[in-house]
Each structure stands twice: as C-alpha cells, then as structure tokens.
DOKOL-959365 format. One record per residue (C-alpha): residue number from 1; residue in one letter; x negated, y, z. Coordinates in Angstrom, 1 decimal, padded with zeros to 4 digits. Example, Ala and Ser with C-alpha at 12.3 -4.5 7.8 and 13.67 -1.06 7.14 Angstrom:
2
1 a -012.3 -004.5 007.8
2 s -013.7 -001.1 007.1
END
This chain:
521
1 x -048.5 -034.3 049.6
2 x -050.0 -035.2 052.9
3 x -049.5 -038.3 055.2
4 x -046.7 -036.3 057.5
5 x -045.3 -034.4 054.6
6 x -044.6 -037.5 052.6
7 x -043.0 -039.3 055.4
8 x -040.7 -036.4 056.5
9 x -039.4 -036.2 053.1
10 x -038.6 -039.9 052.2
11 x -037.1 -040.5 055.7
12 x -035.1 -037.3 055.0
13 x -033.9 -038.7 051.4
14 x -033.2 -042.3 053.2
15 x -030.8 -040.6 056.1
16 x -029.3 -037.3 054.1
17 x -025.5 -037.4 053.0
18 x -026.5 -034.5 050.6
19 x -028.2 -031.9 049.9
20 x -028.4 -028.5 052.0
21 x -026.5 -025.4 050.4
22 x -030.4 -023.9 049.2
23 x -031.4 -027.4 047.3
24 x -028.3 -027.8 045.7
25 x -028.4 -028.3 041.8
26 x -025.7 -027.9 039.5
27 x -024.5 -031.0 037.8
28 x -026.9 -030.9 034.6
29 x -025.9 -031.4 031.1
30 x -027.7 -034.4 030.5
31 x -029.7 -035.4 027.4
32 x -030.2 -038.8 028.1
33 x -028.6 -041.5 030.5
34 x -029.7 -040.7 033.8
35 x -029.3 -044.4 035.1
36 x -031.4 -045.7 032.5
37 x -033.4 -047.5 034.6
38 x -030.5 -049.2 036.5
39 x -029.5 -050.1 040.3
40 x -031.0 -052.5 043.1
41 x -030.4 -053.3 046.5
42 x -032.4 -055.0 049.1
43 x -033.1 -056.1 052.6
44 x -029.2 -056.9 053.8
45 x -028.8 -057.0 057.3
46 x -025.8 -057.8 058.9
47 x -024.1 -054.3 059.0
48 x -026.0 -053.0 055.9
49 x -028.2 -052.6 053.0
50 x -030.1 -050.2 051.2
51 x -029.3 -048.9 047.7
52 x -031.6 -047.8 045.0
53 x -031.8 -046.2 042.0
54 x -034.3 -043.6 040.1
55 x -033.2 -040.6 037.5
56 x -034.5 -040.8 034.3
57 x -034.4 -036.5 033.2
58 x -035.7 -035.2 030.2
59 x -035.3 -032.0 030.0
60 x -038.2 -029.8 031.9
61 x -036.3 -027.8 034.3
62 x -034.1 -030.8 035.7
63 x -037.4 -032.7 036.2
64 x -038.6 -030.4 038.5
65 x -035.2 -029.7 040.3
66 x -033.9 -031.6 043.3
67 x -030.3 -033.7 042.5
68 x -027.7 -034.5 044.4
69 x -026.2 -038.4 043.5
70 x -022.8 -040.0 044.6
71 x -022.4 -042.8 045.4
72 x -019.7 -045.3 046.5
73 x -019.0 -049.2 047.7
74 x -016.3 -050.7 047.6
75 x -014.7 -054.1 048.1
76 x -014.5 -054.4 044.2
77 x -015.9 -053.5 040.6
78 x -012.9 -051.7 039.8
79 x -013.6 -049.3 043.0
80 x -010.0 -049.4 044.0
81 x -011.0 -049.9 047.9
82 x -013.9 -048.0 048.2
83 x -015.3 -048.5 051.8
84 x -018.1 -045.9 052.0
85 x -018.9 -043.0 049.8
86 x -021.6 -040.4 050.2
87 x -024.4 -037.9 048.9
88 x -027.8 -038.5 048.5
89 x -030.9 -036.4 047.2
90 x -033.0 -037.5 044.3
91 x -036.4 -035.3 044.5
92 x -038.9 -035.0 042.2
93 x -041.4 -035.7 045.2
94 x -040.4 -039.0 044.9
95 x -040.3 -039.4 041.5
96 x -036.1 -038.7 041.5
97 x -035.7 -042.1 043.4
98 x -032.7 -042.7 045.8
99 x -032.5 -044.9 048.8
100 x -029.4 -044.9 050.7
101 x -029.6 -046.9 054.0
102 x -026.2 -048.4 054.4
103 x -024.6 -048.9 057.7
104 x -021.5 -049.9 059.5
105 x -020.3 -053.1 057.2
106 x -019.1 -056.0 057.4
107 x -021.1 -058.8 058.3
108 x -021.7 -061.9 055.9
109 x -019.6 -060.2 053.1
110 x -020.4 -059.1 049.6
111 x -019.3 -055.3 048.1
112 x -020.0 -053.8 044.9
113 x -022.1 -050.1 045.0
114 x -022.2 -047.3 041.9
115 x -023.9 -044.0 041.6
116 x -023.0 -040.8 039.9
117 x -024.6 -037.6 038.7
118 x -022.7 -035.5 037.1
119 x -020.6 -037.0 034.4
120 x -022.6 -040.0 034.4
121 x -022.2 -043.3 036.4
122 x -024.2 -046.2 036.5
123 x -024.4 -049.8 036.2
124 x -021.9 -051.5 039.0
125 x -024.3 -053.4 041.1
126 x -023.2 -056.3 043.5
127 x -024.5 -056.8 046.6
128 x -024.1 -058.2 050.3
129 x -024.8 -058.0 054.1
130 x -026.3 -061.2 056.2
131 x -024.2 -063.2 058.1
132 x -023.4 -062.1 061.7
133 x -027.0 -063.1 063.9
134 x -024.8 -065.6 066.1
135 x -022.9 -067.1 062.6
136 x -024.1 -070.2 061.1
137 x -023.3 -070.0 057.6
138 x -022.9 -072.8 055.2
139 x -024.8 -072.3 052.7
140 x -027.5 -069.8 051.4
141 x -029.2 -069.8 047.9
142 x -032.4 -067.6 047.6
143 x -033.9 -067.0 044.2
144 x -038.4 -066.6 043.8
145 x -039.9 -065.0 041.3
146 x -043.1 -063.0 040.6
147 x -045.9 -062.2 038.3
148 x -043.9 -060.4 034.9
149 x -046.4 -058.8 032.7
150 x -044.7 -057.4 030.1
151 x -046.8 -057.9 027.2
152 x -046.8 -062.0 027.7
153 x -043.4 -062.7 027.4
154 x -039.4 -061.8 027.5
155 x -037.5 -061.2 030.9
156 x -034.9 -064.2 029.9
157 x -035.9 -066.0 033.2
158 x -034.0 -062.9 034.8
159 x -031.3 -063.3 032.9
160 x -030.7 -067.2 033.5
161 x -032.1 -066.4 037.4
162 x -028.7 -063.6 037.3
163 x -026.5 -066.7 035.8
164 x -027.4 -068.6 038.8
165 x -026.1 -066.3 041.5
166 x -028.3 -066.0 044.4
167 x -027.1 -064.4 047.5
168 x -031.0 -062.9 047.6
169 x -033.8 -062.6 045.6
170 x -037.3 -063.0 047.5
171 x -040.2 -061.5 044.7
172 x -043.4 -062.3 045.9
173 x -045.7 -059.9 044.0
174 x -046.7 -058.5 040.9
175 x -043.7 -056.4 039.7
176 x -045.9 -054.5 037.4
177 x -049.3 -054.5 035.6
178 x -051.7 -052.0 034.8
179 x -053.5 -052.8 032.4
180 x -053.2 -051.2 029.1
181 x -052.1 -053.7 025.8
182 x -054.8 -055.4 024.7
183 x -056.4 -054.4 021.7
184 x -055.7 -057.6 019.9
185 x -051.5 -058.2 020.0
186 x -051.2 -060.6 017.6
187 x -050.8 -063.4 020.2
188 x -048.3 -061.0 022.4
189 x -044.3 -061.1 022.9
190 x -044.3 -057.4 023.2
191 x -046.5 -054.3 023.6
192 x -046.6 -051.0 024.7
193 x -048.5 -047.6 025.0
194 x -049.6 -047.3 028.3
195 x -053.1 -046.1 029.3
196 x -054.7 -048.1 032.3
197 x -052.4 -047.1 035.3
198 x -055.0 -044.8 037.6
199 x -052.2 -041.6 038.6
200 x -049.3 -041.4 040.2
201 x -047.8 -040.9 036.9
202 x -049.3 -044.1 035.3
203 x -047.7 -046.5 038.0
204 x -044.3 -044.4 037.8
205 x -044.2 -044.3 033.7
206 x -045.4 -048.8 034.4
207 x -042.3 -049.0 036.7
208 x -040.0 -047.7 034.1
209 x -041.5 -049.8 031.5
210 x -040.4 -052.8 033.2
211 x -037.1 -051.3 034.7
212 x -036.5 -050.6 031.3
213 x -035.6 -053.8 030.7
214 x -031.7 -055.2 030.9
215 x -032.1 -058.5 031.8
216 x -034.5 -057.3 034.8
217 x -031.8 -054.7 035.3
218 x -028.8 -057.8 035.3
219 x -031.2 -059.2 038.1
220 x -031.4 -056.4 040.1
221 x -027.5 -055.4 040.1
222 x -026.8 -059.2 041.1
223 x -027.5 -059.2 044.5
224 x -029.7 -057.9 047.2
225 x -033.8 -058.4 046.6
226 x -037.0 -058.6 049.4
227 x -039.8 -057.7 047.9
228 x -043.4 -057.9 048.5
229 x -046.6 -057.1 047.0
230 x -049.5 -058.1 045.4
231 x -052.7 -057.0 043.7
232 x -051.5 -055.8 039.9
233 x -049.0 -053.2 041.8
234 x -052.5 -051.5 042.2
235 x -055.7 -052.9 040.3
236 x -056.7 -056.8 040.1
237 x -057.9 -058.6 042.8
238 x -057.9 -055.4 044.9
239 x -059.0 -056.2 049.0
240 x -057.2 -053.5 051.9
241 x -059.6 -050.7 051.0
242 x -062.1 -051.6 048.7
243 x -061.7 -052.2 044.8
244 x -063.4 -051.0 041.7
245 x -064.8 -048.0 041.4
246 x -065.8 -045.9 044.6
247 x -063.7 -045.5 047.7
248 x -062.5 -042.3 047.3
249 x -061.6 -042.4 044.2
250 x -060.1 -046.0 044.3
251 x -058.1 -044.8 047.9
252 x -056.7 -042.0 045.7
253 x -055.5 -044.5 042.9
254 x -053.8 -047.4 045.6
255 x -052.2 -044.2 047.3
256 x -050.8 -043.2 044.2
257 x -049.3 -047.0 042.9
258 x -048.5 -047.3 046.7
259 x -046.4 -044.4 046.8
260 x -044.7 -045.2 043.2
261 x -043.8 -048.6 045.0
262 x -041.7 -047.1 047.3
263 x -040.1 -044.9 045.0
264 x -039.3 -048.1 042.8
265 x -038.4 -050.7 045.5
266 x -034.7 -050.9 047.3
267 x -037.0 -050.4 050.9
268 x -035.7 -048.7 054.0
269 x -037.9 -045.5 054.7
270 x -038.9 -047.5 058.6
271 x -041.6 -049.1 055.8
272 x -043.7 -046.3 056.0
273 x -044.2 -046.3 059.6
274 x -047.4 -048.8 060.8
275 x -047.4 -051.1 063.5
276 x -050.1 -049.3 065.3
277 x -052.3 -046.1 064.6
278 x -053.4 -045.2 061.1
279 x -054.0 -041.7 059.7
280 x -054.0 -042.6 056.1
281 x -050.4 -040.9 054.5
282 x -050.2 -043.3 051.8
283 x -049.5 -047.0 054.4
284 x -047.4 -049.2 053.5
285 x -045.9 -052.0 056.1
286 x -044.5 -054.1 053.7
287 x -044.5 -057.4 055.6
288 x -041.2 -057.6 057.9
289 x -038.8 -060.3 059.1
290 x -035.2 -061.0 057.5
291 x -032.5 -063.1 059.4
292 x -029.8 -064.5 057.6
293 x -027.7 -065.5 060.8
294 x -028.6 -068.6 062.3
295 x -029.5 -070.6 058.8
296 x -033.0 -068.9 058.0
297 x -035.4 -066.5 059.4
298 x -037.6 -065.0 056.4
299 x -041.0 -063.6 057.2
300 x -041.9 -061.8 054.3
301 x -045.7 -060.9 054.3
302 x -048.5 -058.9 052.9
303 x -051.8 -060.1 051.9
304 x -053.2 -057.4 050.2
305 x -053.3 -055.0 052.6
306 x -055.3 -056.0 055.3
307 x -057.2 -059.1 053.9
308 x -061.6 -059.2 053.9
309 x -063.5 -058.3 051.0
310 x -063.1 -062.1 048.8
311 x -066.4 -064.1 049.4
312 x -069.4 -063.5 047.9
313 x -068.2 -061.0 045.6
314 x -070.1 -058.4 044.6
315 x -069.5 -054.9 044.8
316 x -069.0 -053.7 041.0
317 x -067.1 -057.1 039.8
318 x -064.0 -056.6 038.2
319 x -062.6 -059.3 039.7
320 x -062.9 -062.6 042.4
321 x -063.2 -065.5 040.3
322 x -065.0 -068.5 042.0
323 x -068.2 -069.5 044.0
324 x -069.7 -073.2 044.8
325 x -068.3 -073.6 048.5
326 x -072.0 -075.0 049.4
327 x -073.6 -071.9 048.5
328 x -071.5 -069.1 049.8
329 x -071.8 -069.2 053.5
330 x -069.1 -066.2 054.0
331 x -066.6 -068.6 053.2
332 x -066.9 -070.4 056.6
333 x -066.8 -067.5 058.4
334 x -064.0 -067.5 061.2
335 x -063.9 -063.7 061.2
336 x -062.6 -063.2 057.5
337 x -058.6 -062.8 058.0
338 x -056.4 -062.9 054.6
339 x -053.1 -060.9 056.4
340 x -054.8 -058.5 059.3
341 x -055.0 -060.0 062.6
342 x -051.9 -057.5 063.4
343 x -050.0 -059.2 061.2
344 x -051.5 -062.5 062.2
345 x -050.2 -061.9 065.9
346 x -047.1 -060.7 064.5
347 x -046.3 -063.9 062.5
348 x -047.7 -066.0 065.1
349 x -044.9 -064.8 067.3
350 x -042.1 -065.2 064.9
351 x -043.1 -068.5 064.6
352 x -043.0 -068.9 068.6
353 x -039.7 -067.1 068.6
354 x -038.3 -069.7 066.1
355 x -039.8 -072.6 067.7
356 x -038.1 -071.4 071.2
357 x -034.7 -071.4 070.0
358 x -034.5 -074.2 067.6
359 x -030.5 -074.2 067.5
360 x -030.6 -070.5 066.2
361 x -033.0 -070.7 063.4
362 x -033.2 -073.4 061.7
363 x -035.3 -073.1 058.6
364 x -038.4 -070.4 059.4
365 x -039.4 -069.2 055.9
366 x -043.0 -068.1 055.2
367 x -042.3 -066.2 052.4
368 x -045.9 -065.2 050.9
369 x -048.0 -064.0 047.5
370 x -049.9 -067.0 046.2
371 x -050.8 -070.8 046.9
372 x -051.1 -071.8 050.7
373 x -052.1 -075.4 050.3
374 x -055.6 -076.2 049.4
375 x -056.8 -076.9 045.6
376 x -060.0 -079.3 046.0
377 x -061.9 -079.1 042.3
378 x -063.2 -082.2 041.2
379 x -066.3 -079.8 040.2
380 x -066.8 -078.2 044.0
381 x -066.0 -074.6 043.0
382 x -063.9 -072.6 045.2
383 x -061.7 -069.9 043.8
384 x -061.2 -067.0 046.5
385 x -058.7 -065.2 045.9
386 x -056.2 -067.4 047.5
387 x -055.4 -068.6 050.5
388 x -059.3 -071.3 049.7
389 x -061.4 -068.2 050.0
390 x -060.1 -067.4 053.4
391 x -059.9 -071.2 055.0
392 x -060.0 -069.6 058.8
393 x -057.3 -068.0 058.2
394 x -055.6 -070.7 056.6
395 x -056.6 -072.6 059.9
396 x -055.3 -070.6 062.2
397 x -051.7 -070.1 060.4
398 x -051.5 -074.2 060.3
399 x -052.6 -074.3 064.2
400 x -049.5 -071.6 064.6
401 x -047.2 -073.6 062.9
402 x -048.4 -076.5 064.7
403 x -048.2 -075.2 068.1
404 x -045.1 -073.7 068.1
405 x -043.2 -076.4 066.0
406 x -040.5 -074.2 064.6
407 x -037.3 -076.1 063.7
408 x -038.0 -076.9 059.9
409 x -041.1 -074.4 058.1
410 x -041.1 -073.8 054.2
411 x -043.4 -071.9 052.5
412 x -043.1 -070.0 049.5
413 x -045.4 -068.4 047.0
414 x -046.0 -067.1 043.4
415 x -049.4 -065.4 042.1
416 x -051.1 -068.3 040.2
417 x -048.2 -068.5 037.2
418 x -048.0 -072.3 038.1
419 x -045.7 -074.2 039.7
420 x -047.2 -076.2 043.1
421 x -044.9 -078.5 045.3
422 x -047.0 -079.6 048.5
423 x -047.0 -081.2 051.6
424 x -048.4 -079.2 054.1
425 x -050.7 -080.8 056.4
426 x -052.0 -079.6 060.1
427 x -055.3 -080.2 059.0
428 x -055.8 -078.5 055.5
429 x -059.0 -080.8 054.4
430 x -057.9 -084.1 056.3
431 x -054.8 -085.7 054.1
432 x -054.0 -087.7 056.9
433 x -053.2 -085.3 059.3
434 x -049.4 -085.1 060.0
435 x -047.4 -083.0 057.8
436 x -045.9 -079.7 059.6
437 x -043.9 -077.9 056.4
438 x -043.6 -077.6 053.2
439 x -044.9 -075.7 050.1
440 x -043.0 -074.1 047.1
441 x -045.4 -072.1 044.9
442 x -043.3 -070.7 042.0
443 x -044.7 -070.4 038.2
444 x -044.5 -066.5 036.9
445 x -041.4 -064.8 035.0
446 x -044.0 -064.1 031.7
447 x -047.5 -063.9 033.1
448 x -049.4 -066.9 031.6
449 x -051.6 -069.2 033.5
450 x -054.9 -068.9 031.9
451 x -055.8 -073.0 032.6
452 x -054.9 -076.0 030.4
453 x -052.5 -078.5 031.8
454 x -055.2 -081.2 031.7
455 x -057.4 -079.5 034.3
456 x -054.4 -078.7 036.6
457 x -053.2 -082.6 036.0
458 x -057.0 -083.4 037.2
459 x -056.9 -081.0 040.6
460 x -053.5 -082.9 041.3
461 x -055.0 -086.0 040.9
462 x -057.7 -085.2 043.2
463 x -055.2 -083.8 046.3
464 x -053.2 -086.0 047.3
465 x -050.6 -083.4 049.0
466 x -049.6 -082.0 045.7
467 x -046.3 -083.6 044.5
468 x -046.2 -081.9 041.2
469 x -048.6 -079.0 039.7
470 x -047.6 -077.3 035.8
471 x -049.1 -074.2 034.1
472 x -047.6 -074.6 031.3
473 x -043.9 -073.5 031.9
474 x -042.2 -069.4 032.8
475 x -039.8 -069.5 035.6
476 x -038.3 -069.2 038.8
477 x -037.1 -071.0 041.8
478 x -033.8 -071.8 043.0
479 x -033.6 -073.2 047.0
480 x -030.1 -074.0 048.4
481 x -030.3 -073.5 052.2
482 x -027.7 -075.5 054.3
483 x -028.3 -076.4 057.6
484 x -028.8 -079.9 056.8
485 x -031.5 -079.8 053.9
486 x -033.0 -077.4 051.7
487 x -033.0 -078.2 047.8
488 x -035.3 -076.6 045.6
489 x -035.0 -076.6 041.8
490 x -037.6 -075.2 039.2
491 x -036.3 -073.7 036.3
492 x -038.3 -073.1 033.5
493 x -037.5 -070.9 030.4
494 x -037.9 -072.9 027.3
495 x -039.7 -070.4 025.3
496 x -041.4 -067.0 027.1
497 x -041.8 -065.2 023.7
498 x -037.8 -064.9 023.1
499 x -035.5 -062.6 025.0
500 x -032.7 -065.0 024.0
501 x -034.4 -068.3 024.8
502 x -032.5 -071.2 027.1
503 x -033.5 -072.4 030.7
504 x -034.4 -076.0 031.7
505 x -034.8 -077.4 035.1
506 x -038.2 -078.8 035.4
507 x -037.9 -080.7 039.0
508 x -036.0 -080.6 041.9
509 x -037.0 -081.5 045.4
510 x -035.8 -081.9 048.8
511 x -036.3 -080.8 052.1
512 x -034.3 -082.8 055.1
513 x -033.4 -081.2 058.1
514 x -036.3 -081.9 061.1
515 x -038.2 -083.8 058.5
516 x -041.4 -081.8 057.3
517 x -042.3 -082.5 053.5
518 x -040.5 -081.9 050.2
519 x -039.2 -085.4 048.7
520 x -038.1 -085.6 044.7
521 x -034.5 -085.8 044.4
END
C-alpha cells in the first residue's frame, strides 16, 4: 500500500460502525479461536478510549476476507448494562487488527469491553476513562515496564504487574525482538522458530509470539496501556532513517515493523498523521501528551524516530556500543538532537504549559525509552545510545525543565534492563547543581542486562546522583500519584526463567510534593 492508501484505510477501520453491504463476510466457521491473541486498550481520555484486538484465522479464504467484529461495554463483566455496542471491520490490510475509538463516556470511570465474531467472544477486558480535565483525583497508580524478549525469560512480572491493579500501564519500548533464537538454547527460558524479523510478516508473526502469551494477555485486559517505542520494534540500535543494511532496503523493513506496530498497539488512527510535512506513508507520531485531570500530565515520547546517527559509529556496525568521550569529537556537537527538534519544541512547551498553571498539573511526567541521568565510567568510555551520546540534547531538556519550573517533574525510563533511581540535576556533569526532578529507570520484564552487578555497583559509586542502580533483577515499576507525593516501588520477579515464580519488592522511594528528588521510604 501507499502512504495515502494506508492512511485512508486505518482511519476508516478506527471510525466505521461496520462494514458496507459489498465487504460484508458471513460469520465463518472457525477452526481456531479467533481471539487468541487477546484484547487491549489504551490512551483513556476523559470521554473515551480505544479498543484493540487482532484475528487469529486459519483457514485461507477467511485470511484474505474482510470481518465484521462486535463489540460491546458495559458497566460490568456480566454485560448486563451494556453502555455502547457497535461494529467494526477487521481487514487483512491491517493484519485483521481492530481499533475502536470510543467516545461519549463517562469521565474518571472504569467499564468492562468484549468482542465477538461469530460464535466466538473474547476475553472480558477492563478498562477506564481519565478523570474530568478540571477533577482532581485522589489517587492514580501507573504501572512501567519494557524490554520482554521472549527467549530470556517468563512473562510472570505481567502477571504480578496485573495483581497490582494499575489504573494505566505506561511501556516504554521494546514490546518485541527480532532476532531469531540463538543457536545455542541451552542457557534460554524458552525458544522459538522465528527467522530474523525483515517483512511485514516477520514483525506480525513476532507480535503474536509475544501476544501469545496469557499473562501478557492478563496485563493487557487489566486496564488501559500508553505505549511507546524503541529500537527492537525494528532492528537494534536503529537511528530515524539509517540502520543496517542500505537505505532502501532498511526504509522498506522499519516501514513494515512500523506498520505491524500499529496494527498491534491499542493507538488511535490521529497517530499516523505528522506534525508537519512528510511524504513517507509508513510515519508514525508516536510521542503525544496524556492528562489524567489535574493530578498528572504524561508526555510520552519518541527517541527513535528522529534522533542523529549515535557518535562515531560507523556505517556497517551492527550496533552503537561505546567510544572514549576524549576521542570522539561528535559527541560535543550541539547540533546532534536525540527526540527531533519538532518534538523538542513540542515538549519544551508542555513543560511551559505545566509550569504556567501549577494548580492544574501537578506532577508533569516525562515518560521516555532509556536512562536520562548521566552514567560517568570510572574507565572514561561513553556509551551512546542513551541519553550520554547525545549530551546537547540532554542539555537543552534540563535548561527546559529548568526554565519553566513545572509544578513537580518525574522521569521515567526502561531500555537498559536495570533499575536506576536518580536525582536529576540542572547541570548534568556538575553534582552540585540544584536538583529540578527526578529519575525512575525501570529494569526489563525478561531481557537480561548483559553487565555484572560489580561494575554497575562501581558506576554508582562514582555518581553521586544515583540512589540505587541493579542489573541483576526482572521487573516493573509501581508509582502511586496523589497530589501530595508520588511513591515508587520496584518489584522484582524472583526467578525470570519460571512462569509461576513470586514477586519481591526491591526498593521503594518517595517523591514529596514541590520537593525535586526521590527520597528512600
């Protein structure tokens, strides 16, 4: 499909009630399950949400058929007061994925949701709308998470992350991998028979793998998710336009895993329009702002996208790694931008916005792929991947925060399967600079960390703005948003290799209102 065709159809699949009379299927016999790969929502707003799910069809004729779903919401699992029900079409375009953009409900309230093709109904998913933009709610708990390759481990922080019963889950990149199993398993939780995700096809049969699973599933149908992105939804250490391989065939492959995000992803079909002139089909503006009434306003960014070639790599690497900051000059380079200077301008004036009306948002949430506070090496090296191969950009998003002095800022992350809790200073190199937010980096679901716990134990030692840094532990986050203080608590699963294995709380710290820094509790 082309650019204009592809957006015509998904914004027709997001808006339709059904299907016209000449697309119309009958109700298949069905083979297999057709919600096998269960049900999701995401970005709530206060009068709706969207709704997501994907067909799983066997036989050959229904895959190349369009579908008509049902679907209903009601006030509860039982669907005895059903408050909306519908139609929407699941085309094999888009990979038999349904978006319904929900409107007209109550503010601040939760519903249950369902779909239905033929005979066949899905798993009841819960989910809810924000609180009313001039409400002040109470409370608010947000789940992070990220990084969940497959092969390194079970899903059972999902299923202790569903226990917990977050009003919203925030994942911050890495849904998927595409890489193939490696050859030797032996050291693996789990495997499968992928090929190296390059087609359309790849990164739609590497969703499914993953949706596959229940207690990802359980996650999903618990409440409404934002999502962002990060490099292994395409190809490692990918930068905007450039990865391995050459251009046109590597702009073929991220239009392809770009496109199966969407179709995967609970996003509203306004994703696919850009914030100024493009002419590529296959963009994506995944970063966007979410308000949960006067307690939080969530900017939820992209730093794959639009971010500089990584510094000093070469052209055919398969990957960033790390340079000696002395002898890379592009490092220092004020040009080099890590989110677009679009997106840049755009966050720059959410943060204004907060900072201008300090009564009606009181915790601005930076909510980001990977580490934002700087790791100095005892041994010099700089790794440039992160947020330390870009440190103008980093510069310029601390003189923002500065300048505009938003109410309360917190910053969360993922990428680097480690946990990170920092102070976050205005000067990123100078430790006694005054502090302006705080930093939550979040350890991965399964990925592993690739470092030892001594050498992460020796970078803490030498910055003296980390409060605690672990590689060793799985996991998620937990924060508790009132308007007085915001409480994070890291849970850790106890063993990664076991579907069935328990959850521990590894720390918990504390953010007071108007008082920048997190503070163990």
């Amino acid at each position: 499909m082309d650019r204009r065709a592809f957006l015509q159809l998904a914004a027709y699949a997001a808006a339709a009630t059904a299907l016209p009379r000449w697309a119309w299927s009958n109700a298949p016999s069905l083979s297999t399950h057709p919600f096998a790969l269960g049900v999701a929502s995401g970005d709530p707003a206060p009068d709706g949400v969207v709704l997501w799910t994907r067909l799983v069809l066997a036989d050959a004729a229904q895959l190349q058929a369009a579908h008509t779903v049902r679907w209903e919401v009601a006030h509860d699992a039982r669907f005895a007061k059903i408050v909306q029900k519908g139609e929407a079409p699941a085309l094999p375009q888009l990979g038999h994925s349904v978006h319904v953009e929900l409107r007209g409900l109550a503010p601040g309230r939760w519903y249950h949701y369902r779909f239905m093709l033929g005979d066949a109904v899905s798993t009841v998913g819960r989910t809810r709308t924000a609180p009313a933009a001039g409400d002040l709610p109470g409370a608010l708990r947000v789940a992070f998470a990220s990084c969940q390759r497959w092969e390194h481990g079970h899903y059972a922080a999902w299923r202790h992350l569903a226990a917990d019963q977050p009003d919203l889950v925030l994942f911050l990149g890495d849904y998927i991998y595409e890489y193939a199993t490696p050859k030797n398993a032996s050291d693996l939780a789990r495997t499968h028979s992928l090929k190296l995700a390059t087609t359309l096809a790849d990164y739609r049969d590497r969703y499914a793998l993953h949706k596959s699973d229940p207690a990802l599933q359980a996650a999903h149908a618990t409440c409404p998710w934002a999502v962002t992105w990060d490099d292994h939804e395409v190809q490692n250490d990918y930068a905007a336009g450039a990865g391995r391989g050459d251009t046109p065939h590597f702009l073929a492959m991220r239009g392809a895993a770009w496109q199966a995000f969407y179709e995967n992803m609970p996003l509203r079909a306004t994703s696919l329009a850009r914030p100024f002139p493009d002419t590529r089909w296959d963009a994506l503006q995944v970063y966007r702002c979410l308000r949960w009434g006067r307690l939080a306003h969530l900017h939820v960014l992209d730093a794959r996208q639009y971010r500089t070639w990584q510094a000093c790599r070469t052209p055919e690497s398969a990957s960033a790694g790390a340079v000696r900051g002395g002898g890379c000059a592009e490092l220092a380079d004020p040009a080099r931008t890590f989110l677009g200077a679009a997106q840049e301008q755009w966050l720059d004036a959410g943060l204004a916005s907060d900072a201008a009306t300090p009564n009606d948002t009181r915790w601005s949430v930076v909510a980001q792929q990977t580490l934002f506070s700087p790791r100095h090496y005892p041994s010099g090296t700089v790794t440039t991947d992160n947020w330390d191969g870009y440190p103008a950009a980093r510069a310029r998003l601390l003189q923002s925060v500065a300048r505009h002095a938003p109410r309360n800022t917190v910053l969360l992350g993922g990428d680097i399967h480690q946990n990170y809790v920092c102070r976050v200073h205005a000067d990123a190199d100078r430790p006694d600079s005054p502090v302006i937010a705080s930093e939550f980096c979040g350890t991965s679901i399964s990925s592993r960390s690739g470092t030892t716990q001594d050498k992460v134990d020796a970078v803490a030692r030498h910055n003296p703005h980390v409060l605690l840094a672990r590689c060793d532990l799985r996991g998620y986050g937990i924060a508790d948003i009132t308007p007085e203080r915001w409480t994070t608590t890291l849970r850790t699963v106890d063993d990664p290799m076991r579907a069935d294995s328990g959850v521990s709380t590894l720390a918990k710290f504390v953010v007071q209102d108007g008082r920048a820094g997190p503070v163990a509790a």
